[in-house]
SEMI-700971 format. One line per field, with one value per residue: residue number from 1; residue in three letters; z, y, x of N, C-alpha, C in turn. Coordinates in steps of 0.001 Angstrom, whole numbers. Layout:
// SEMI-700971
k <- NUM|...
r <- Ala|...
nup <- Z|...
nnorth <- Y|...
neast <- X|...
caup <- Z|...
canorth <- Y|...
caeast <- X|...
cup <- Z|...
cnorth <- Y|...
ceast <- X|...
END
This chain:
// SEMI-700971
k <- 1|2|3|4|5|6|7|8|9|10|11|12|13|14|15|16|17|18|19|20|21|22|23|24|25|26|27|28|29|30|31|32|33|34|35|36|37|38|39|40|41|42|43|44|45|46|47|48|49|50|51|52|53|54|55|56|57|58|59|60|61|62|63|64|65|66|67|68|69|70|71|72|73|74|75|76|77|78|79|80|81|82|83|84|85|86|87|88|89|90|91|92|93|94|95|96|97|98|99|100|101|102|103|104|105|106|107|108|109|110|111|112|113|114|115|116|117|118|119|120|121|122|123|124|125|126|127|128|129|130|131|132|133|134|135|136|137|138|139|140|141|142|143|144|145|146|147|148|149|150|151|152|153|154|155|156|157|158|159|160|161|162|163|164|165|166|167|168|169|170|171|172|173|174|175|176|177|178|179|180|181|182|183|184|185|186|187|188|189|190|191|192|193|194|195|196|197|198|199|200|201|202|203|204|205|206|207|208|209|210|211|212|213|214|215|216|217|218|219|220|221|222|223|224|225|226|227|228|229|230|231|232|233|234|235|236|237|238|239|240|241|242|243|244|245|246|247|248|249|250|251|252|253|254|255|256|257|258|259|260|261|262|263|264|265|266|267|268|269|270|271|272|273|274|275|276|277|278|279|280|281|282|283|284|285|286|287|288|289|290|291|292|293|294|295|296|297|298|299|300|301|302
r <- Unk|Unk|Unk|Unk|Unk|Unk|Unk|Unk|Unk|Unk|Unk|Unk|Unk|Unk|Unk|Unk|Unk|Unk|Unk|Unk|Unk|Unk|Unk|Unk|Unk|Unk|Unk|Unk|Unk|Unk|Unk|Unk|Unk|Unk|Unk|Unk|Unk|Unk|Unk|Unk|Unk|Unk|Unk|Unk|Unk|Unk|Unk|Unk|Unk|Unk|Unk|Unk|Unk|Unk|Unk|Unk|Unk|Unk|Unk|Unk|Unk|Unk|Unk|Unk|Unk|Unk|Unk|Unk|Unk|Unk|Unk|Unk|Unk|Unk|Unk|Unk|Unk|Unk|Unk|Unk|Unk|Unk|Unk|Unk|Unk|Unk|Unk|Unk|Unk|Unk|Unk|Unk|Unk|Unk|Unk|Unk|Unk|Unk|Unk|Unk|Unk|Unk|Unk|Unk|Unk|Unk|Unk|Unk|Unk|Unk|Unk|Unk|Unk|Unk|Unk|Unk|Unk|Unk|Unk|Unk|Unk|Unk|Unk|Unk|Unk|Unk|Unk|Unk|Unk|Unk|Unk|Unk|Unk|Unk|Unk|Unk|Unk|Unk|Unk|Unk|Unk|Unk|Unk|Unk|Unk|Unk|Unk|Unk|Unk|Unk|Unk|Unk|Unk|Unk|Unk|Unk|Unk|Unk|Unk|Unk|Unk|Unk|Unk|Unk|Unk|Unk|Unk|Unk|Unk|Unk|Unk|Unk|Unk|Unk|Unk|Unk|Unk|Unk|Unk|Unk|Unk|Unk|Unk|Unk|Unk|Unk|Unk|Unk|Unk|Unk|Unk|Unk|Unk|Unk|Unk|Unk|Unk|Unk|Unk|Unk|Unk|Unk|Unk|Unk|Unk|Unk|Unk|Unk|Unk|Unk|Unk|Unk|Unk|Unk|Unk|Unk|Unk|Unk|Unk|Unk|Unk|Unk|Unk|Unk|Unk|Unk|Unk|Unk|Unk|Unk|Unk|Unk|Unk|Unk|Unk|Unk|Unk|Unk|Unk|Unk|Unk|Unk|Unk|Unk|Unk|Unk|Unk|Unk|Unk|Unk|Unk|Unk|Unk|Unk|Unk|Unk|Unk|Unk|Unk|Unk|Unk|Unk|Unk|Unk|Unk|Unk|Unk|Unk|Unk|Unk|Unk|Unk|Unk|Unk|Unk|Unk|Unk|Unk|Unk|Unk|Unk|Unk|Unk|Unk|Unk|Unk|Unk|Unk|Unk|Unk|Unk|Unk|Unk|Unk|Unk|Unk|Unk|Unk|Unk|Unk|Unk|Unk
nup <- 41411|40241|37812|37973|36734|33613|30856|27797|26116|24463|26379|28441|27703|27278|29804|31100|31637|33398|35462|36380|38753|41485|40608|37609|36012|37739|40927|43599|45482|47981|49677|51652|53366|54006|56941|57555|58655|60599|62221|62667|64174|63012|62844|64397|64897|65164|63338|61470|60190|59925|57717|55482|55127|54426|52101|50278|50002|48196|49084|49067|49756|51711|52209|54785|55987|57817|57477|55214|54635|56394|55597|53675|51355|51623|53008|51443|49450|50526|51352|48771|47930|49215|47490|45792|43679|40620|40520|38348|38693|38095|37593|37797|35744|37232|36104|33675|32919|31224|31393|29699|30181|31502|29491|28446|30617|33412|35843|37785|38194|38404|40296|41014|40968|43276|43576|45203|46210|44946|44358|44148|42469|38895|38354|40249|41332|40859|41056|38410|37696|39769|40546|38816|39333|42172|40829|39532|41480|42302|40750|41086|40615|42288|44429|45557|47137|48497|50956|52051|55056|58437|59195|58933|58863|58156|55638|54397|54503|52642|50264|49854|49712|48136|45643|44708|45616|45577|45291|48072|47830|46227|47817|49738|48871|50269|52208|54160|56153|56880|58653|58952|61280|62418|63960|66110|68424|71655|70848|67834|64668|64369|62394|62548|62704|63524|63659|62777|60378|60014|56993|57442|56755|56901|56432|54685|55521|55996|58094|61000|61884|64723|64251|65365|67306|68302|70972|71932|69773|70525|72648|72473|70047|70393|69933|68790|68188|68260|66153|64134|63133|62998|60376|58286|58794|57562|56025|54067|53719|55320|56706|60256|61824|59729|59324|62127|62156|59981|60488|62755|62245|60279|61648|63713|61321|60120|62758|62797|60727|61312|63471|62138|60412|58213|55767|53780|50405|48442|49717|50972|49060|47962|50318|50249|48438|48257|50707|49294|47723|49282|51329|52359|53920|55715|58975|62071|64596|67512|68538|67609|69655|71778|72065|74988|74800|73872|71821|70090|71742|72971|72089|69391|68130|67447
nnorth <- 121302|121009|118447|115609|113632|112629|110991|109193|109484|107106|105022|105135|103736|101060|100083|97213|96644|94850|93908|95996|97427|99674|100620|101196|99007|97161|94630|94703|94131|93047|89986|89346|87919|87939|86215|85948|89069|89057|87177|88860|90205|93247|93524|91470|88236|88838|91287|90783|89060|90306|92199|90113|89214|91858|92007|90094|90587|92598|95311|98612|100033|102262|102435|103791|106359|108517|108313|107676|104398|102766|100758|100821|99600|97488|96179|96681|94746|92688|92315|92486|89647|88609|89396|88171|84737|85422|87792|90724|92402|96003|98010|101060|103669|106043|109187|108821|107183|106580|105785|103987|101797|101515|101225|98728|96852|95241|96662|95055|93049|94410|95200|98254|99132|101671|102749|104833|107898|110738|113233|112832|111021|110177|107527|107110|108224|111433|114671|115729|112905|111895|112427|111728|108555|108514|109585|107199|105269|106207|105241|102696|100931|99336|99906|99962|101502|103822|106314|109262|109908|110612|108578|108227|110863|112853|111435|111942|114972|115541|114343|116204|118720|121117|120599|118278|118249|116538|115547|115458|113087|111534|110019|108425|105780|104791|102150|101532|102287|101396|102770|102641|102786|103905|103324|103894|101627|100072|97976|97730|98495|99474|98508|98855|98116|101042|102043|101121|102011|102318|103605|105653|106457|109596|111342|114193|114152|112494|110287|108152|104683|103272|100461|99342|99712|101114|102108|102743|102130|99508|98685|96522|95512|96876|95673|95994|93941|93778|96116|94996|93323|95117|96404|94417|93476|96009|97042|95700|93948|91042|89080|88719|86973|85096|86384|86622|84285|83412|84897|84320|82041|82057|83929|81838|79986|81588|81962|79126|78895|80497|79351|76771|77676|78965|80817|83363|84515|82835|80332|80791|81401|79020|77187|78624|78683|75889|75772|77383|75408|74130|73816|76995|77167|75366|73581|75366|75553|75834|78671|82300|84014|86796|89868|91382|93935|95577|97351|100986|103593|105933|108211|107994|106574|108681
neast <- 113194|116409|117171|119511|120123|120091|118740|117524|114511|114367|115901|114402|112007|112993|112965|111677|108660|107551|108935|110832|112154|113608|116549|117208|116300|117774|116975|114999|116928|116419|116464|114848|112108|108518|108705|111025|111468|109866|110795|113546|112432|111189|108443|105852|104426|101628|101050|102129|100766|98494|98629|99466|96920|95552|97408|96594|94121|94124|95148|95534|98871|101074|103940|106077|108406|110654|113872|116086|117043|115406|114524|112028|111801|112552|110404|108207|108634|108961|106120|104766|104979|102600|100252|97566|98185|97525|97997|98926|101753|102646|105432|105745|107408|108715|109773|109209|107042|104274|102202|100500|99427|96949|95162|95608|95825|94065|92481|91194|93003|95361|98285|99613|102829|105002|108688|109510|107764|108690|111308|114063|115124|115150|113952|112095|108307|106696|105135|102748|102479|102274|99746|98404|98438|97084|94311|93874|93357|91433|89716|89602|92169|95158|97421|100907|103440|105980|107675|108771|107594|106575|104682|100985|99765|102075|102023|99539|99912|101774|100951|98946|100050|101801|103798|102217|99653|97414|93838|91763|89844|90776|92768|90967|91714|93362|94707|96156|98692|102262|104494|107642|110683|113790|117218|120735|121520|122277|122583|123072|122329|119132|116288|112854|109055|107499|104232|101245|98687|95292|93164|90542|87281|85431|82795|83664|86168|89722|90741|92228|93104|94545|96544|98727|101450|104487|106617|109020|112196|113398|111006|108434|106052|102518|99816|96306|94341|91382|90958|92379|90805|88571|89070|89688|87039|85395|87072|87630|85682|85369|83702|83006|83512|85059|87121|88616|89238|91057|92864|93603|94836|96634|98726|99390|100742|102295|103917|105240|106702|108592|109892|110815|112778|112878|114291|114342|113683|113183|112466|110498|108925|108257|107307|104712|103684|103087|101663|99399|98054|96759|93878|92423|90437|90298|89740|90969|93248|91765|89682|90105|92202|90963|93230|94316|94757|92098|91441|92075|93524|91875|91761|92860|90395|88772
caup <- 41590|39364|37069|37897|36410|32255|30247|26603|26327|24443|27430|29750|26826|27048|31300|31347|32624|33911|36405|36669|40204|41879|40101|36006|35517|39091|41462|44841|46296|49133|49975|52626|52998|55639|57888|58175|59307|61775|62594|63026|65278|62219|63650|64902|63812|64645|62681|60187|59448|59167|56731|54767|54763|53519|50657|49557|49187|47481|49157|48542|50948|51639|53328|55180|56846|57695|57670|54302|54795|57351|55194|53253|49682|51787|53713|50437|48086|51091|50878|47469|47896|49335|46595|44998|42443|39338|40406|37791|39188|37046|38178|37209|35402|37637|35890|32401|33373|30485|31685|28595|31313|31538|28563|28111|31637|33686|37213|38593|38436|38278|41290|40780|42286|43181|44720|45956|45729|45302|43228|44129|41144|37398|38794|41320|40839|41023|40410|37566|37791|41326|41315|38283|39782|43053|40377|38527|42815|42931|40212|41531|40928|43920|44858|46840|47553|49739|50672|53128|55832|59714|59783|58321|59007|57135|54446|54229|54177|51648|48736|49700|49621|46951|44161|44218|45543|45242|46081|49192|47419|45497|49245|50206|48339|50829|53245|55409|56068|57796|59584|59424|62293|62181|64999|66240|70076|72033|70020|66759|63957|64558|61628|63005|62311|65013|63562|61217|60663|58666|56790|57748|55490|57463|55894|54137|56100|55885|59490|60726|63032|64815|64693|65825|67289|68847|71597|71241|68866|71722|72699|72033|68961|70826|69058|68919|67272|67741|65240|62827|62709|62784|59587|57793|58063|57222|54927|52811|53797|55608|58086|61441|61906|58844|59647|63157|62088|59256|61213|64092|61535|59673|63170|63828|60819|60366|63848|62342|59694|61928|64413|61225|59870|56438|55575|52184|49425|47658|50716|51553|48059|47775|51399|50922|47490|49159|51207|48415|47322|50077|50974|53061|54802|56356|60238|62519|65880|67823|68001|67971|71207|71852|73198|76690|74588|73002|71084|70037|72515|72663|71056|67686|67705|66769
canorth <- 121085|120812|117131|115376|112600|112817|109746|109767|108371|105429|104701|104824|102570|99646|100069|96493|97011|93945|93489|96381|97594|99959|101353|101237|97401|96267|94455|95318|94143|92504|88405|89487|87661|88505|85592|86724|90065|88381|86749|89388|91743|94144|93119|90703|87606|89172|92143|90456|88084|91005|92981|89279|89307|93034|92357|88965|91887|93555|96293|99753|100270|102802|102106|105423|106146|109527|108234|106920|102922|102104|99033|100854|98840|95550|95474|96357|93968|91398|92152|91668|88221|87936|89310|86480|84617|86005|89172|91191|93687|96683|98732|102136|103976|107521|109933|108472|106335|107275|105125|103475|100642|102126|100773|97283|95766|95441|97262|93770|91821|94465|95894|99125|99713|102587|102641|106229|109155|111545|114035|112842|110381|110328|106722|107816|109051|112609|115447|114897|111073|110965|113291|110506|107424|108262|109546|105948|104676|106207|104258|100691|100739|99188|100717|99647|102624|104120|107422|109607|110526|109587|108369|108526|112567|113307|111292|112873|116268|115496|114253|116940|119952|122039|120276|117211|118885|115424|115644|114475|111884|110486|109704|107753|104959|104243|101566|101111|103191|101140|103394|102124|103925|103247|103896|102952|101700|99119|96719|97715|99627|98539|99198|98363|98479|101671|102279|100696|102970|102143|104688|105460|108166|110346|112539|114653|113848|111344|109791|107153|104133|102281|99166|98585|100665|100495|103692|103014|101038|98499|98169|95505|96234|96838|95848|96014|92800|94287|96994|94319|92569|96099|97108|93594|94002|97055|97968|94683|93187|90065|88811|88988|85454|84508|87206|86030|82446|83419|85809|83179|81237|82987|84053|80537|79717|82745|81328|77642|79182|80855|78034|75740|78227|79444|81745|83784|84583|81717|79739|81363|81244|78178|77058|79632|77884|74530|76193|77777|74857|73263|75038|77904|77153|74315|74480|76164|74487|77338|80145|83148|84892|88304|90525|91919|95230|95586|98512|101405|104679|106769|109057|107620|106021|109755
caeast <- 114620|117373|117022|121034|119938|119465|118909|116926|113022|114607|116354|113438|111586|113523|113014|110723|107666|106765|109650|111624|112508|114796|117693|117737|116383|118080|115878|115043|118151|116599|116041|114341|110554|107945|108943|112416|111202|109165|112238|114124|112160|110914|107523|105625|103611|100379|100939|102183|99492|97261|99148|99550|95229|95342|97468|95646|92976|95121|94836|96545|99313|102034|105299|106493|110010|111486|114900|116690|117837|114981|113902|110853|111583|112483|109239|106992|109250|108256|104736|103831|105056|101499|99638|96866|99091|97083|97978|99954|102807|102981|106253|105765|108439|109047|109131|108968|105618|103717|100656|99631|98796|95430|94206|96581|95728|93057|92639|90798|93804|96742|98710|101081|104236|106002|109192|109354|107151|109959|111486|115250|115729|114007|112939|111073|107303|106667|104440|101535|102567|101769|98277|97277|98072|95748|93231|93752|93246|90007|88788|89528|93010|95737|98913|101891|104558|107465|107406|109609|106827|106476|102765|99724|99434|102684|101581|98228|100456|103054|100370|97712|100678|102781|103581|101467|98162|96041|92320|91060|88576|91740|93665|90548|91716|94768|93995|97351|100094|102749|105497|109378|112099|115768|117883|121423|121378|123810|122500|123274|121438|117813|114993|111867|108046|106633|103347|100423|97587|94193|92473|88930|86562|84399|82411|85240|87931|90106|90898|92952|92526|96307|95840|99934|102218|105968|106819|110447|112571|113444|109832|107572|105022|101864|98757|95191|93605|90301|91335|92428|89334|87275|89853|89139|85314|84856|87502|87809|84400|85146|82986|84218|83941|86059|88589|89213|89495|91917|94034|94469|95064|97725|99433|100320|101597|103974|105418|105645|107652|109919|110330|111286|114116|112097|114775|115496|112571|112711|112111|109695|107782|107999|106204|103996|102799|102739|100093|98246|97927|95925|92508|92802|89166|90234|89919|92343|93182|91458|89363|91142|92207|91556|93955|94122|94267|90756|90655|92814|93563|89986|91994|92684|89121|87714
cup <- 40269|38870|37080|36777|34674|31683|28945|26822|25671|25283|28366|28799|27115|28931|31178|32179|33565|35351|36554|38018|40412|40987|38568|35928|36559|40078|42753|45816|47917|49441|51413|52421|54365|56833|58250|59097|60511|63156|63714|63517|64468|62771|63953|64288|63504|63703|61113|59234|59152|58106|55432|54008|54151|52288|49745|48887|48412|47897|48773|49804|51185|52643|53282|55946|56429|57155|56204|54693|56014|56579|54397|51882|50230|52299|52535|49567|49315|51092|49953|47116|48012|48590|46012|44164|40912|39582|39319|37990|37889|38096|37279|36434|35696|36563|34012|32088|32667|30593|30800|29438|31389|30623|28524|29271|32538|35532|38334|39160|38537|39446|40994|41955|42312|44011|45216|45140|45966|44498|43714|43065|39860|37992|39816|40886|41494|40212|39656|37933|38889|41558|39803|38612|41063|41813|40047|40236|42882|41756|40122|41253|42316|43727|45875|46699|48333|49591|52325|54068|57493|60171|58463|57594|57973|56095|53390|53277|53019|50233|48987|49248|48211|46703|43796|44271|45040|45962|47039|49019|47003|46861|49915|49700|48943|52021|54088|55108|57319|57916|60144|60702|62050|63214|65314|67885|70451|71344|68811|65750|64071|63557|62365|62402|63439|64698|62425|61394|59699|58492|56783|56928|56593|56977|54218|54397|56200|57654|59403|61876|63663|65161|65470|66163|68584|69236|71529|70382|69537|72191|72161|70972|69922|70161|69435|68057|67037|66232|64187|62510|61733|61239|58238|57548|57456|55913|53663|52875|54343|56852|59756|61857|61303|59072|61051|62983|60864|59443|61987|63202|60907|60527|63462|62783|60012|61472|63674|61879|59995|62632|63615|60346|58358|56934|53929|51487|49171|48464|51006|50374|47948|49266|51144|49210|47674|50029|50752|47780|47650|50518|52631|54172|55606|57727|61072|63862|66913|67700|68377|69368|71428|72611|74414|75795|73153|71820|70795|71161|72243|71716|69720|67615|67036|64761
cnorth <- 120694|119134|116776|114484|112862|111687|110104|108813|107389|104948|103833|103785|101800|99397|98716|96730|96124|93224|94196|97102|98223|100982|100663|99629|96060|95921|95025|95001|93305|90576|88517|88709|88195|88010|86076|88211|89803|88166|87653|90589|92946|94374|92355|89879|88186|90121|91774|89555|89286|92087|91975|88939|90588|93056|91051|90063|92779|94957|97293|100308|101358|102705|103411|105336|107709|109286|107166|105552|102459|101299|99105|99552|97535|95323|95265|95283|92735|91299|92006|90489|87776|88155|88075|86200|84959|86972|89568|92519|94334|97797|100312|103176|105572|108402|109826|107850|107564|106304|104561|101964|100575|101200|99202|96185|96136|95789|95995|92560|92336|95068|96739|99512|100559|102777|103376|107082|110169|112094|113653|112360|110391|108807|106562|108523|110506|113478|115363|113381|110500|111105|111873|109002|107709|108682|107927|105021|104761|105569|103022|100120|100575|99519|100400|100585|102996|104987|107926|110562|109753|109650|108880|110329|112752|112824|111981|114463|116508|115266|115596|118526|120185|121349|119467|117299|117572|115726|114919|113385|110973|109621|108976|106065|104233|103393|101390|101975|102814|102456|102726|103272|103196|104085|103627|102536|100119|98157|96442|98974|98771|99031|97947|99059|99459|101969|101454|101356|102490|103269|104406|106706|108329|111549|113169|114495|112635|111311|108239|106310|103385|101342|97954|99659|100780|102206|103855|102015|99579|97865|97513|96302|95890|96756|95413|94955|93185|95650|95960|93819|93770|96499|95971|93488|94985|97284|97021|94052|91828|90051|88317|87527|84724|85408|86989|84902|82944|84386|85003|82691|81152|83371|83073|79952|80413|82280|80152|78010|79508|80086|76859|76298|78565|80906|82728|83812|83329|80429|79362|81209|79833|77156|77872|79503|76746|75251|76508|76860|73766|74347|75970|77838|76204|74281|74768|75501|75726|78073|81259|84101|85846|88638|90997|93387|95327|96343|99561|102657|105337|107607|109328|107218|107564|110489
ceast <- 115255|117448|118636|120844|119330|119328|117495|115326|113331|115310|115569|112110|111860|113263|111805|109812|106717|107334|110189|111367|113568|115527|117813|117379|116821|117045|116556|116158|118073|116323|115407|112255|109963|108176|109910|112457|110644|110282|113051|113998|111455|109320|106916|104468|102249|99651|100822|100897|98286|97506|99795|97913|95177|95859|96841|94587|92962|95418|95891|97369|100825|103139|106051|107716|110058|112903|115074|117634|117411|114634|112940|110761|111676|110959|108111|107733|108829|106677|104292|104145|103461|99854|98805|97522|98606|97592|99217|100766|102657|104283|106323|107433|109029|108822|108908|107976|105102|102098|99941|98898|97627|94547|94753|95958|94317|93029|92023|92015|95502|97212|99740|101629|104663|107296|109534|108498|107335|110461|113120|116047|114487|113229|111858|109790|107049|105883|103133|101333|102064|100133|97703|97106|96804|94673|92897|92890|91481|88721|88911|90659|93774|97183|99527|103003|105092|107425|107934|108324|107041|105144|102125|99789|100016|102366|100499|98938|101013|101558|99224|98264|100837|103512|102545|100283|97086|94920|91922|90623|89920|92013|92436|90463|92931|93947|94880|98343|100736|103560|106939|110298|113438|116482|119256|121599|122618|123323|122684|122122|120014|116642|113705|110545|107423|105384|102385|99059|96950|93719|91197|88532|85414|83744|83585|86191|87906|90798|91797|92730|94224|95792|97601|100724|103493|106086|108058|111081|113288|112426|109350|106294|103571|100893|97416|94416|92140|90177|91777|91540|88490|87711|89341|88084|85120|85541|87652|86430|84464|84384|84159|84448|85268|87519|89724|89689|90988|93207|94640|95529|96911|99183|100737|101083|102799|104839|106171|106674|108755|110737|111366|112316|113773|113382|114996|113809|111729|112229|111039|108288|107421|106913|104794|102808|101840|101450|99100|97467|96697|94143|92572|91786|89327|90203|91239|92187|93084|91065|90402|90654|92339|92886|93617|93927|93153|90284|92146|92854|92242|91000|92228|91552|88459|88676
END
């Protein structure tokens, strides 16, 4: 497609690379944290607490939406709040991301951002830029990105097609692919969370497991706790013990937070230090309680 957008490589030079976000140097625009989402119906504590344990792990996660202004940049700009505090954001620079990153920082301690993977704006990653970050993925690099798909599948589709053509092996380096909707109903415009899918490797194919998933945007987020556990062992390595205890864990005090009016980022960082602060092993009042729903549909299990 036709480039609207021109600007000179000393331009996209001076783009900081250690904070920039969004639009030309502007941040993400949102004060939105994960509690507030909680809050406000986006989804729910239990989800959330296990998509607060996946990114402690740092894991590599893609935030998907068909629809432009379902919430994709607020929900990932609320998740890397929960990044380990060493971690160092690198914000890639679309299509001027000349990757000298590679050599400067170290893939143990850095997390890259993208905030679309899209050919609509020069800030946006696209093309080469996109088929080398998953290469950079499949060697122990982590990735957090936004990307106009609905689900897993389309995602799969969109990086494996015509232009971007990434290799199968690269795309086994994705471990979550939430799923935003946006609707407008008597209640107003509603963005909500309808899907969270883990990626599983079988053989050659890449497969997917739901470990959350909303049938309409009114509906209650239906989820499978056994699927968060099975997603936690397996895909980060915690023992199922410690993962249950630190999910309960987690659960309850996402609802504290809400109960007690944690509103706004900074709020939110700051409680959420105060906790870091204390030791995370400490016990939890409770083992954790399965769900009534055990597992995911037979049909995603294959």
């Amino acid at each position: 497609m036709e480039r609207r957008w021109r600007f000179s490589e000393e331009d996209a030079a001076h783009f900081p690379s250690t904070d920039w976000w969004g639009r030309f140097g502007v941040g993400s625009g949102s004060d939105l944290s994960l509690v507030d989402l909680v809050r406000l119906g986006s989804l729910d504590a239990a989800t959330a607490a296990f998509l607060w344990m996946a990114l402690e792990q740092r894991a590599t996660v893609l935030v998907a939406a068909r629809e432009h202004g379902a919430g994709k940049t607020t929900l990932l700009s609320a998740l890397v709040e929960l990044l380990p505090p060493e971690t160092k954001r690198y914000y890639l620079r679309g299509w001027y991301e000349r990757f000298d990153f590679v050599t400067t920082h170290d893939p143990g301690t850095t997390y890259l951002l993208v905030n679309e993977i899209s050919d609509h704006l020069p800030i946006y990653l696209w093309g080469r830029g996109v088929r080398r970050v998953f290469a950079l993925l499949a060697e122990g690099w982590r990735l957090g990105a936004t990307v106009h798909a609905q689900g897993a599948e389309e995602v799969f589709s969109l990086l494996q097609g015509f232009p971007l053509e990434v290799p199968t092996e690269h795309l086994r380096a994705i471990d979550v692919v939430v799923t935003l909707g946006m609707g407008i109903t008597n209640e107003g415009l509603l963005r909500r969370v309808v899907c969270v899918e883990a990626v599983r490797v079988r053989g050659a194919e890449l497969a997917t497991h739901v470990l959350a998933r909303r049938e309409t945007l009114r509906s209650s987020l239906a989820v499978y706790p056994a699927a968060f556990l099975a997603t936690l062992t397996e895909r980060f390595g915690l023992s199922l013990e410690e993962a249950s205890r630190q999910l309960a864990w987690r659960q309850r005090q996402l609802a504290r937070w809400v109960t007690q009016g944690i509103r706004g980022l900074a709020a939110f960082r700051a409680v959420l230090a105060e906790l870091r602060a204390r030791k995370l092993t400490e016990e939890v009042d409770g083992a954790y309680e399965e769900s009534r729903i055990e597992g995911t549909p037979e049909a995603n299990q294959g």
